[in-house]
N, C-alpha and C positions, 0 to 999 in steps of 0.2 A: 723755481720762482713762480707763484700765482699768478692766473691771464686777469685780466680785467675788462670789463666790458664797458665804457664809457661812451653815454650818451648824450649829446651837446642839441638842446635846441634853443634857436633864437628867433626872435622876431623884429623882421625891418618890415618897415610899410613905407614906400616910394609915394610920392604924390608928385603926377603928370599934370602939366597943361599943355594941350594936343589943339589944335585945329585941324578939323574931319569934316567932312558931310554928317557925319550920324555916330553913332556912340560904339559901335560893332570897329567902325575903321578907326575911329578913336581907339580904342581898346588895341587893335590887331597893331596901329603905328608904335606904341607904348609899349606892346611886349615882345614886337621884333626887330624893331629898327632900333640904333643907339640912339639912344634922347635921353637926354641928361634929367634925370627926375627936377623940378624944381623947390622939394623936399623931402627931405629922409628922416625918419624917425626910427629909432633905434631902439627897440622893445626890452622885455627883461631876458635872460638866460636862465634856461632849467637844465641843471646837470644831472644828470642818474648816474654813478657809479655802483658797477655788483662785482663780486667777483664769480667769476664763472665754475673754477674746479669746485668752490666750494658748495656751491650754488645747484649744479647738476649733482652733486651727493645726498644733498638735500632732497631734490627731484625727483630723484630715484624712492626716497625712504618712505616720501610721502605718498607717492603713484601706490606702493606696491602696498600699505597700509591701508589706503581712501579704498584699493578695490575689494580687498581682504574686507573689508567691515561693509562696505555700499555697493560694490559692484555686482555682488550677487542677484541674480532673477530676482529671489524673494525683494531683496532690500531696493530693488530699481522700481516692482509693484508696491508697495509697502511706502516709499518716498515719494514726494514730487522733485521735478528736477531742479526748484527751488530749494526744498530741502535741501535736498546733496550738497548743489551750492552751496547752502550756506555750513555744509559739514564741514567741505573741501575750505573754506575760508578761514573755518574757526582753526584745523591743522594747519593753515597755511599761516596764520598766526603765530599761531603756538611757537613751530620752526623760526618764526621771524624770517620769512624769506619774503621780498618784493612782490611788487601787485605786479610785474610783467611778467615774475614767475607763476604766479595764482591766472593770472589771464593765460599765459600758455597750459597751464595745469586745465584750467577750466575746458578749455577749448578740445585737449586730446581725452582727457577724461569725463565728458557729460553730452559728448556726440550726440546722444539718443534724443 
């Protein structure tokens, strides 16, 4: 059975009224003591679902591919590291894999 990597974010925004001396104890009463906010707004949710086994096979084709063509001496003097980027994105395309796979892609592959 396929793992799944499911990412949930949401956004609440609390809104306090505090009586302080100054805006620093304001701030510090509101975020450690319980005080019931006296409104809560409930933002939208972003869900990312990827699947993982599939997803690292991917990872793997494309690393060993991007360095086979760009990773070489010549092609790292020859590119800017804009370039590559934007090689690394047009493969990461191509695949249809996620932008958190292309930003981890980016990240271990364009170090320099």
């Amino acid at each position: 059975m396929p793992k799944f990597e499911v990412s949930i974010t949401r956004t609440v925004t609390d809104l306090y009224v505090i009586n302080a001396d100054n805006a620093e104890n304001a701030e510090e009463i509101a975020t450690y003591n319980k005080v019931d906010p006296v409104h809560t707004k409930h933002g939208e949710e972003i869900i990312s679902v990827e699947e993982i086994a599939n997803e690292a096979v991917k990872l793997g084709r494309i690393q060993v591919e991007f360095l086979s063509l760009y990773g070489t001496k010549e092609m790292k003097d020859r590119l800017s590291k804009r370039e590559r980027t934007d090689e690394l994105l047009r493969i990461c395309t191509r695949e249809n894999v996620g932008f958190r796979s292309f930003e981890y892609l980016e990240r271990h592959l364009l170090k320099d």
